[in-house]
C-alpha positions in Angstrom: -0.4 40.1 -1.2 -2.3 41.4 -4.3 -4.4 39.1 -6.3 -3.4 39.5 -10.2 -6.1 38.4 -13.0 -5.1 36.7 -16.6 -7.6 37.4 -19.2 -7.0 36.4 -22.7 -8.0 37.9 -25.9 -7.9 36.1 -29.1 -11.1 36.6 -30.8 -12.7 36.3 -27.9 -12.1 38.1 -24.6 -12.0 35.8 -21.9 -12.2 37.2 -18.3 -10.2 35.5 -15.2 -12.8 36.1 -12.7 -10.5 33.7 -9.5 -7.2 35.4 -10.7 -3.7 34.5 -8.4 -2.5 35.8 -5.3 1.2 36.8 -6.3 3.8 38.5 -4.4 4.2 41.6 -6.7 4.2 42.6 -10.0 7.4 40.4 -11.7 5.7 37.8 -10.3 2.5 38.0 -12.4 5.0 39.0 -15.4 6.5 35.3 -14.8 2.6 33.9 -14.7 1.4 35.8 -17.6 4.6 33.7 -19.5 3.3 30.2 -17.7 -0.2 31.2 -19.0 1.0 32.3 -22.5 3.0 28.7 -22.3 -0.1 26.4 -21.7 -2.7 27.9 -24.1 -0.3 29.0 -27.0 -0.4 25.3 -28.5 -4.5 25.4 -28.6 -4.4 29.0 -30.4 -1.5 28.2 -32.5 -4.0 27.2 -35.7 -5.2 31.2 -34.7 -1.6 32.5 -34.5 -0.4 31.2 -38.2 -3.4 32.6 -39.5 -2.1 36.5 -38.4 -4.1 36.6 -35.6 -2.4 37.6 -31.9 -3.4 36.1 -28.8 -3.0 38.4 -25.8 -2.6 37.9 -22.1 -3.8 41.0 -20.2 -2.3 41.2 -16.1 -4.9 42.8 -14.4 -4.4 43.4 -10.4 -7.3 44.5 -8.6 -6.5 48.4 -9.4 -6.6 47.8 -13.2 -4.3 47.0 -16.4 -0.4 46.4 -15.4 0.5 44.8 -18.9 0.3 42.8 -21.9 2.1 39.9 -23.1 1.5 39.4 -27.1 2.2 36.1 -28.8 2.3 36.4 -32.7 3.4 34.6 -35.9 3.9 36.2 -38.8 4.4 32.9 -42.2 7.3 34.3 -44.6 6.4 32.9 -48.3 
């Protein structure tokens, strides 16, 4: 089974250097979701003030997607 990777990027660009070993690809869709789930309340302060935070799914051959959290205020 491949091994899929999580960074994150928001501000910073934080590499998952253990990563997961997931079935396939939907898989590590569903992981990059539990990730995006878990750290989305300590970026949230970032979020409201326009920035993204981004969840990059890496396998071991390179970039298979992005998952993009973002707020956008309404005055």
């Amino acid at each position: 089974m491949p091994r899929y990777f999580f960074d994150t990027l928001n501000g910073e660009h934080v590499v998952d250097r253990d990563g997961e070993v997931l079935l396939d690809n939907e898989s590590a869709r569903q992981a990059a979701i539990r990730v995006v789930s878990e750290l989305t309340p300590m970026k949230a302060s970032h979020l409201w003030a326009g920035d993204d935070f981004k969840v990059v799914i890496r396998d071991e051959n390179g970039i298979i997607g992005f998952l993009t959290v973002m707020a956008t205020r309404i005055p």
